[in-house]
N, C-alpha and C positions, 0 to 999 in steps of 0.2 A: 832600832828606831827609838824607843825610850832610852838610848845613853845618848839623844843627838841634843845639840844644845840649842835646835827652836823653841820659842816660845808654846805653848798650849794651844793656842787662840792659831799658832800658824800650823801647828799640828792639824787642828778640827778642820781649817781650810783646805789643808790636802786631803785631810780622809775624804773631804765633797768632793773634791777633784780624783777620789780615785786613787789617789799615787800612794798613796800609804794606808794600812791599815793595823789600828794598836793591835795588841793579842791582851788574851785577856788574863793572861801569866804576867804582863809587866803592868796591870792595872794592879792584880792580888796581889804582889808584892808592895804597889808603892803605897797600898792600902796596911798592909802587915808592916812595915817601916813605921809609917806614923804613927799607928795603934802600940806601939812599941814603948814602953817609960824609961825615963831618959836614966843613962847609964847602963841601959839592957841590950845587951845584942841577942836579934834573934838567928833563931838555928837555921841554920842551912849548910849545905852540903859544898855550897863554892861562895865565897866572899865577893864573887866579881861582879855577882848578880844583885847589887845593893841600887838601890833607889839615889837619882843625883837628887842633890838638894841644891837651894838657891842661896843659902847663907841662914845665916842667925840675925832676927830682929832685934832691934836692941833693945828692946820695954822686953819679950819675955825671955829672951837668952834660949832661943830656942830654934832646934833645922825645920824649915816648915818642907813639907814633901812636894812633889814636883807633883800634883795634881788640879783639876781644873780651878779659878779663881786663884791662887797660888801662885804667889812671884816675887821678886825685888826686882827684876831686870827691865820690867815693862814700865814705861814712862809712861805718868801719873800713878801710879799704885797708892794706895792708903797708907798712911804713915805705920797702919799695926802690920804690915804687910800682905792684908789680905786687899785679894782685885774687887774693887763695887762694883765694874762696867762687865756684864756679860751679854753685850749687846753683838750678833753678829754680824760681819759685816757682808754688805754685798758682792759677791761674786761672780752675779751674770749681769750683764748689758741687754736688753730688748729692742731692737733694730730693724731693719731690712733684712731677710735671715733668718729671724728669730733669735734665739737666744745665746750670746756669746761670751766666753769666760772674757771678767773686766780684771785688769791689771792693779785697780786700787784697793783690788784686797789684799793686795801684796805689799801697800805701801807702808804697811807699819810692820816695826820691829826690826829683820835687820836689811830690810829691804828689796832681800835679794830669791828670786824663784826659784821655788825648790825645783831639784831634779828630779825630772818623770822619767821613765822605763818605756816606753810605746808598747815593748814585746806583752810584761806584763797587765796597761792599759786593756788591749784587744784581749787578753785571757780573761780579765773582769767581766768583761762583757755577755760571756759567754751566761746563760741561764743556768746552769749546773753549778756557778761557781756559787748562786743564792743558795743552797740547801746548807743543811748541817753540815754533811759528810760530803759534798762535793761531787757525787758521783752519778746520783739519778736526779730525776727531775719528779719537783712536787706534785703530788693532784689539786687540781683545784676543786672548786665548791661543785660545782656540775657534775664533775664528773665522779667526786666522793658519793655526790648524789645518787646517780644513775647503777653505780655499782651497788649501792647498800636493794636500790630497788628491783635489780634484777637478782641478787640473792636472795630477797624476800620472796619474789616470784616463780625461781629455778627450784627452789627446795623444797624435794618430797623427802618424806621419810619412808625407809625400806618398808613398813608396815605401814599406811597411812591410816587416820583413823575413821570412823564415821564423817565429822562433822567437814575433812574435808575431803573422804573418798566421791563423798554424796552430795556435795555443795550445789547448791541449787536445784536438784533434781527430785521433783513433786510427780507423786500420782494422783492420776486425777480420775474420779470416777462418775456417772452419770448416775441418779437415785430416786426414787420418789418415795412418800408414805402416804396413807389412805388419812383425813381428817375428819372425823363426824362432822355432819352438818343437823342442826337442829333444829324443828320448828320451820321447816322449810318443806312445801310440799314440792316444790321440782327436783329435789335434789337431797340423798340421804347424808352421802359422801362426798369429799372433795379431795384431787389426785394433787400433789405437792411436790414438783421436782422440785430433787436437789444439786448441788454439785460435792464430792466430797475428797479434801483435798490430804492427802500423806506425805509426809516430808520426811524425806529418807534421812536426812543428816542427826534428825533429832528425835525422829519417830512422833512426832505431833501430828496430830490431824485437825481439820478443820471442815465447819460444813457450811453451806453459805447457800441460799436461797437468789436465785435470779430476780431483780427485782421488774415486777410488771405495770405497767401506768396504769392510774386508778383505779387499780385492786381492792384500796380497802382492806387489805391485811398489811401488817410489818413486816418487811422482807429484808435482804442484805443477808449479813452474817446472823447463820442461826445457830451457832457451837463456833465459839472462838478457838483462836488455835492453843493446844494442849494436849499432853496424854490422855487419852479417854478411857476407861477404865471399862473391862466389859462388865456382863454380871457376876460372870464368877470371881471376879478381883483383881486378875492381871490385868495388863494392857493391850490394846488393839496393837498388834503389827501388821508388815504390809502381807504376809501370810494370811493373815483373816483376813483381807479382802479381794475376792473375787466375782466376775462377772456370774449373776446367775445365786449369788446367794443374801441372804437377811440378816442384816447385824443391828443388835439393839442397844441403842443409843440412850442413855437416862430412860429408860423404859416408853423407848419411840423406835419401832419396827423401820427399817429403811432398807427396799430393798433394791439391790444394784442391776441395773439393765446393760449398761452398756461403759468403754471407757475410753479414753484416746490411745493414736497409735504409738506412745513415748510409752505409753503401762503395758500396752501387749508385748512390745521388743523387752524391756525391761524383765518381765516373768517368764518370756522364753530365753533368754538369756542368763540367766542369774539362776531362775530355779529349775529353767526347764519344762515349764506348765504352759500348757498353748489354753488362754481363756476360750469361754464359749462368746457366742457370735453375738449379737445384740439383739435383746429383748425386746417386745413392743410393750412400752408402756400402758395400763389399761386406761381407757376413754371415761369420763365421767359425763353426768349427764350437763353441767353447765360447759366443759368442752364442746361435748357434742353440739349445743344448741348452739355456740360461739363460731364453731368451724362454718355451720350451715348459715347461717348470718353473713360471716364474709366471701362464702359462693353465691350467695343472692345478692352480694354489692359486686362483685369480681364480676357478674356475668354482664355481656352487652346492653348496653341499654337502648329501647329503641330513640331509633333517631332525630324525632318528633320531641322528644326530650330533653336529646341534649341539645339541640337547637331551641328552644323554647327556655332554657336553663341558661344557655351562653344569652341570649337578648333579654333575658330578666338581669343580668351579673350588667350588659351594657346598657340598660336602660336607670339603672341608680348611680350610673358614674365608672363604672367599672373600666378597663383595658382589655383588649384581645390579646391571647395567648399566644408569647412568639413562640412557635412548637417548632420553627424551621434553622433558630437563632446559630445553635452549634452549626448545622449545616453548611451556614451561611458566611460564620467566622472560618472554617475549614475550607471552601471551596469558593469563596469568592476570587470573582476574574478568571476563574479555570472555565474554560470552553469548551467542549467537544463541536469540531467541524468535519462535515460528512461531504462529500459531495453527490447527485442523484440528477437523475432524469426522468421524465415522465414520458410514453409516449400518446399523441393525442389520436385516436383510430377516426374520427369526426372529419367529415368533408372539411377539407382546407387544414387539418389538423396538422401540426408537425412535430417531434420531437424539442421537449422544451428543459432546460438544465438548470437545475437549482442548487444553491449552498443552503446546507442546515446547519443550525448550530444550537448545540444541547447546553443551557445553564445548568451548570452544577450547584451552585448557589441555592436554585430554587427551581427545581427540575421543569423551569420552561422551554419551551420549541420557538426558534427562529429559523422563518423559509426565504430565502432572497434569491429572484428571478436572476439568470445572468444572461439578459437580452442580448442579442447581436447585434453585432453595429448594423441599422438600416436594414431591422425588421420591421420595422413596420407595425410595430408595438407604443403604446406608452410607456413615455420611463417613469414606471412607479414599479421597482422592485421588489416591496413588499409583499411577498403571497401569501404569508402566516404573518402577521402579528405579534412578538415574544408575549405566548400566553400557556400556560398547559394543555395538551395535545391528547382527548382522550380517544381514547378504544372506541368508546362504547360514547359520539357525539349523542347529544339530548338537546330537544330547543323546546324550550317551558311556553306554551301558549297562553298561558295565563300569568303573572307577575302572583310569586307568592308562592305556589306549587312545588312541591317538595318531589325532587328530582331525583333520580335513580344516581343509585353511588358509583359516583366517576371511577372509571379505569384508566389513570394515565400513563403516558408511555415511559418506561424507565431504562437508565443505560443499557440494560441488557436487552431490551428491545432492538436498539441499533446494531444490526450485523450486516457487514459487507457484504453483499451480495443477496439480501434479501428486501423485500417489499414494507410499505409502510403505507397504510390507509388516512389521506388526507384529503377533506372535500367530494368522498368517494372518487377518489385517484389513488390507484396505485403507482407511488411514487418509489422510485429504484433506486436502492443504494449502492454504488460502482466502488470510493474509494473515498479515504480522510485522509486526516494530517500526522506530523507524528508524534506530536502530541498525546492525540488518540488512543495512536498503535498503544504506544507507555500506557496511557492509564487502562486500556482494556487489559496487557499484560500482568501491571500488579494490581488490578480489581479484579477480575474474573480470570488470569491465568491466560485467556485468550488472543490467538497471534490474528490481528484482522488482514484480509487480506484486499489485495489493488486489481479488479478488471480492465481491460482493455474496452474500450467502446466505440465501433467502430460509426461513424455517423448512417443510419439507412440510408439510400438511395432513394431521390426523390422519383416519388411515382406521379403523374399527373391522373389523374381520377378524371373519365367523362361521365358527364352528366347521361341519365340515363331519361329517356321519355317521358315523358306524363302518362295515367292510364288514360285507357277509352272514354270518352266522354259519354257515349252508347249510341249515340248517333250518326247514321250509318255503316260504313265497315270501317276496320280499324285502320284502313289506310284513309280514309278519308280526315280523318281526327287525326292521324299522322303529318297530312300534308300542310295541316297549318301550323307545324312546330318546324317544320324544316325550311318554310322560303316564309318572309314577310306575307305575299300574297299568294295564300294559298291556289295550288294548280290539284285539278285531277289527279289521282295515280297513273299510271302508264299499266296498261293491260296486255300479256302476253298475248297476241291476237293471232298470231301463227298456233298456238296451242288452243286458241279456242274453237279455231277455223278446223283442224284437223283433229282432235278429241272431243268435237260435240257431239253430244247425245251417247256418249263411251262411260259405261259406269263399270263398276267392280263390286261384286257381291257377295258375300259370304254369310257362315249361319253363326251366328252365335250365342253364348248360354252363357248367364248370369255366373260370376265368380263368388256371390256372399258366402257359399258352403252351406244354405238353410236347405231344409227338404221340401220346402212349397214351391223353391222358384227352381227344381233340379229338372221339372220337365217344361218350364217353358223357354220360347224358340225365338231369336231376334235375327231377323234382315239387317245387316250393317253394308251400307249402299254408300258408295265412294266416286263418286263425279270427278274424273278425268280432265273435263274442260277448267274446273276450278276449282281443284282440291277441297270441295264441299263433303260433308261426312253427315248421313243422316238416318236415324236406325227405328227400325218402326218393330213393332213383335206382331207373332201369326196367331192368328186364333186359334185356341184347340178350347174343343165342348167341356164346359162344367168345369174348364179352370181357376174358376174366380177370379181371371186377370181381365181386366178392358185389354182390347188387342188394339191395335192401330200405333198410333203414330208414338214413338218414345224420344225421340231428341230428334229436333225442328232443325230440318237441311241449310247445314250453313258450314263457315269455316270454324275450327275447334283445333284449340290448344292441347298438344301432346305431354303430360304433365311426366311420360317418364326421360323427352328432348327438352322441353322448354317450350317448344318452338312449336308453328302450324303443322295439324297432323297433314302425311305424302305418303301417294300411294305404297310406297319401299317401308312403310310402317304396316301394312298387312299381311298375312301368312297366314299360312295354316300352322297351328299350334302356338300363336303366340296368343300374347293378352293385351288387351288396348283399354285404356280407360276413358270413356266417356259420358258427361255429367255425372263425375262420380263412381261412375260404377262401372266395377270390371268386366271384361265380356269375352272370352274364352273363343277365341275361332277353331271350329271344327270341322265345318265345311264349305266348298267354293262352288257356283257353275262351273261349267264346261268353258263357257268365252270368257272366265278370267283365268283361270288355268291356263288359255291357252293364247291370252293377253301376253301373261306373265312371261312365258315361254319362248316369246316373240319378241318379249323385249328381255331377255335375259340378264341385257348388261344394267339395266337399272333393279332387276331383281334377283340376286344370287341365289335364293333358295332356287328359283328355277333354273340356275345355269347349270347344265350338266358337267362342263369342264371344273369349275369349283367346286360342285359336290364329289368330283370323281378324285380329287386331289387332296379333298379331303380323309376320304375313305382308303386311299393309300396305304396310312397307317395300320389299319384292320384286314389287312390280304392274308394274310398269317389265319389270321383264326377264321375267316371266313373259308379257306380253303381246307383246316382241318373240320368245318362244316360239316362240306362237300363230302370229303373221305368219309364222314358216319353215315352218311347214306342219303342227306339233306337235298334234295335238287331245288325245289324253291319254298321262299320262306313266306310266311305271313309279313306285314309291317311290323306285326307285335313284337313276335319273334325276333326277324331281322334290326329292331332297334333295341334289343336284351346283347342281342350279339356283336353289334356296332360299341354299345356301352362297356361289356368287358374288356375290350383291343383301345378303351382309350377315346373312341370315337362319338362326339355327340351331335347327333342327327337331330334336327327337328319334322316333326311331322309333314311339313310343305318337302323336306328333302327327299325323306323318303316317297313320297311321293312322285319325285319329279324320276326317282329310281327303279318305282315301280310301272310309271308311263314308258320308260325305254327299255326296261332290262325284265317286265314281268307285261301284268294288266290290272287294271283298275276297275272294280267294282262299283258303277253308278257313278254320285257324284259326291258324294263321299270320300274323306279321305280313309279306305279300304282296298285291299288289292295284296297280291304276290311279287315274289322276287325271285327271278329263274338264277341262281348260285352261277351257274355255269356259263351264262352268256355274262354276267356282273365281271368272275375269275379274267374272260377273254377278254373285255374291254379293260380291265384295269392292266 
């Protein structure tokens, strides 16, 4: 390439283009040619490798060398033969495209475009062929970067040293010392925590005072950081410092209580030393007096107070405290909806179904009716009002009154299947939404669950009677609730016709259990014709009781039926109560025993076939009786012996057992029981 005979100028235009590239062996020579005095040839090993020249100028008689500015061939050159134009010329075009090699840089000299190579072209290209040596590829600045920094970072020494085995790693220990106090009668001394800090990299320490708001002493750093030097002259290491002992600082005692958990691992690690546990710092009397201060602000204050304190803040201008605000940013528009029933137990009353809905926002209660189509109700669905829902309702009779502290209902009040106290209603909770289900799950963990409900079955309820009005009998006060115009009752007159002047008699004895009323005797008289009941007592001498007349002959309510006392409510051995009081029957005449008997079928104590039917069960024991030697028994006996077989007799039975299967003793119920004629009928 330096023996081709282009010009310079069309040389520099290829090397842009790539096609050629000088070396810098045919620069150093055409450089060593010139620097050469004329007449001198310089040394070299071949002659062939000489620099072309362009001729000799004729002013100085001399070869000018084939370097840049340098020519005779190029038209316009200077008459001394050096080039003045090193102006280069343009060689791209800017277009449609971009940038394209232009042809007019070719037009000077000898006109014609050099030969390009393509092959060699595409190898220029290549980024390896930029380097010195052609083979690798440079780093750039980044990445010289990035390596210088992670070799700054990667490299430990086989023995590292202190400052960077230990880099950044402080002990830190908790401290206090005792300070006179002077002239001061509350207080002789005053306790001074400290913090005291050891820097392992350098062995410095430092001591530093927590600073406290209006204190009144200087606080912060109290020992800057530095070696500290003990009393004997050496230096403090982290050796001298442990939990539990006194190190004296410029001749200030500081002793160590306690220290974090980076110093415990530390000394059991390293040395081996498990610290002791943490000390109680001792109390001074202005602590003490300071702690007790803020337990008598910390404690409740009555409520009068702070109600009286908020309307003093709002009566000079003041705002109410949103205390609900987070709340309310957190949970606004979130709902909780339940659904419930009530049911109404009240004449006319029905089952009634309502939606709740719990703000989260501001823990209010919303109750809305869900009326039936063409109930027969008002549509005003509202049954709660969104207000707060307490426990424990209160209604202030005076304006002003300072009202017992509200208990309102909170999420966890509402559980499926439980009750809820509203307007004293228990109002039932069946099932929500799902909504709900989620937030009881990630609030309380809780899976709510859904009942079935099935509607009651309507009952129709009759009206029951009015009472007695007390005029006349009670049917007569009957008959004018049953017809517009009231009629007479209608009177069994076959039964009055054939049971008049038919009464029923028995004895009876007071049930109170007192010992004054245990001997006297009542006639309880039972009228036939009209289930009249009228009971008079017997005189007996020196009783202290008036005898005569005890409850006025009329009809009387049987308070253990409900209903008018009927002959089939008397017997022997039962108990009746009238005005009140119990009355024991113990004994009959002869003509109602033998009423009773006569008509059997309205009286089973007297029926023998039912009594005999009954006693079925007891043949067994009654007849191992018999085998001991038993022929007949007393009543007493015989109902000890009925009761072990299972069998319970009442005194009228036995009775009616003793009339046919033994004898009867007066009129009384008293008498025997022949075993053996009993065995044969049964």
């Amino acid at each position: 390439q330096a023996d081709s005979a282009l010009p310079w100028n069309q040389v520099a235009i290829a090397s842009d283009l790539r096609a050629v590239r000088p070396t810098m062996a045919a620069v150093t020579m055409a450089t060593q040619r010139s620097a050469t005095p004329r007449g001198v040839t310089p040394r070299s090993t071949t002659q062939r490798a000489t620099t072309p020249t362009t001729g000799v100028t004729p002013r100085l008689k001399m070869k000018v060398p084939f370097l840049p500015g340098y020519g005779m061939s190029a038209p316009g050159c200077h008459p001394t033969g050096v080039n003045q134009s090193f102006r280069k010329t343009q060689s791209l075009v800017y277009g449609p495209g971009g940038a394209n090699p232009s042809s007019k840089a070719y037009s000077s000299g000898s006109g014609e475009l050099p030969k390009l190579d393509l092959a060699s072209l595409e190898s220029l290209c290549d980024d390896t062929n930029r380097q010195t040596n052609g083979t690798t590829r440079s780093l750039t600045h980044d990445e010289r970067e990035a390596l210088r920094e992670s070799a700054r970072n990667t490299y430990r020494p086989a023995i590292p040293p202190a400052w960077l085995k230990h880099d950044r790693q402080v002990l830190r220990f908790a401290a206090y010392f005792q300070e006179p106090v002077h002239e001061n009668p509350k207080e002789n001394f005053r306790v001074r925590h400290c913090t005291i800090y050891f820097y392992l990299e350098d062995g410095t320490m430092m001591i530093t005072e927590p600073k406290i708001e209006n204190s009144g002493i200087p606080q912060g750093t109290f020992v800057k950081r530095h070696r500290i030097p003990k009393p004997g002259g050496d230096f403090y290491t982290y050796q001298d410092l442990q939990t539990g002992d006194t190190i004296v600082v410029y001749s200030r005692a500081f002793r160590i209580y306690d220290c974090d958990a980076f110093t415990r691992d530390f000394y059991a690690n390293a040395l081996g030393v498990t610290l002791s546990t943490r000390e109680e710092p001792p109390l001074d009397s202005f602590r003490a007096t300071q702690i007790q201060e803020d337990d008598m602000l910390s404690k409740p204050k009555a409520r009068d107070i702070i109600e009286s304190k908020e309307y003093n803040e709002l009566s000079v201008g003041g705002s109410r405290r949103n205390a609900k605000l987070q709340q309310y940013l957190e949970n606004d528009r979130k709902v909780l909806c339940f659904k419930a029933f009530w049911d109404d137990s009240t004449h006319y009353g029905a089952r009634m179904y309502y939606t709740l809905h719990y703000h989260l926002a501001d823990d209010t209660v919303e109750i809305l009716e869900n009326l039936a189509r063409n109930s027969g109700r008002d549509p005003y669905p509202v049954f709660w009002r969104r207000s707060p829902l307490h426990k424990n309702p209160h209604t202030s009779a005076t304006p002003g009154m300072i009202e017992p502290e509200p208990d309102p209902y909170k999420p966890e009040d509402f559980v499926v299947g439980s009750c809820i106290t509203v307007y004293n209603r228990d109002i039932y909770l069946y099932d929500c939404d799902d909504f709900t289900r989620e937030f009881y799950r990630g609030y309380m963990g809780v899976e709510q669950e859904s009942f079935d409900i099935n509607s009651p079955e309507p009952l129709h309820v009759q009206l029951s009677h009015p009472p007695h009005t007390g005029f006349g009998a009670d049917e007569d006060s009957l008959a004018s609730c049953l017809r517009l115009t009231p009629r007479p009752p209608r009177r069994d007159v076959n039964k009055l016709m054939n049971e008049a002047g038919k009464v029923m008699r028995f004895e009876g004895r007071m049930g109170t259990g007192l010992s004054e009323d245990s001997n006297r005797i009542f006639v309880i008289v039972i009228s036939l014709a009209d289930d009249s009941v009228g009971v008079w007592e017997k005189r007996l001498r020196n009783s202290g009781h008036a005898s005569g007349k005890f409850a006025l002959k009329s009809r009387k309510h049987n308070p253990a039926t409900g209903t008018w006392f009927k002959p089939q409510d008397f017997f022997l051995g039962g108990v009746v109560e009238v005005n009140a009081m119990p009355f024991h029957l113990v004994g009959a005449d002869d003509a109602t025993i033998r009423y009773m008997e006569e008509n059997s079928n309205n009286f089973p104590v007297s029926n023998l076939r039912v009594v005999m039917a009954k006693l079925a069960r007891g043949r067994e024991a009654l007849a191992k009786a018999q085998e001991q030697g038993k022929a007949e028994c007393s009543l007493q006996e015989f109902h000890s012996c009925a009761t072990q077989a299972g069998v319970d007799l009442c005194l009228h039975e036995l009775l009616t057992l003793a009339r046919n299967y033994g004898q009867q003793d007066g009129h009384n119920a008293s008498g025997s029981i022949t075993l053996a004629k009993l065995l044969a009928a049964l």
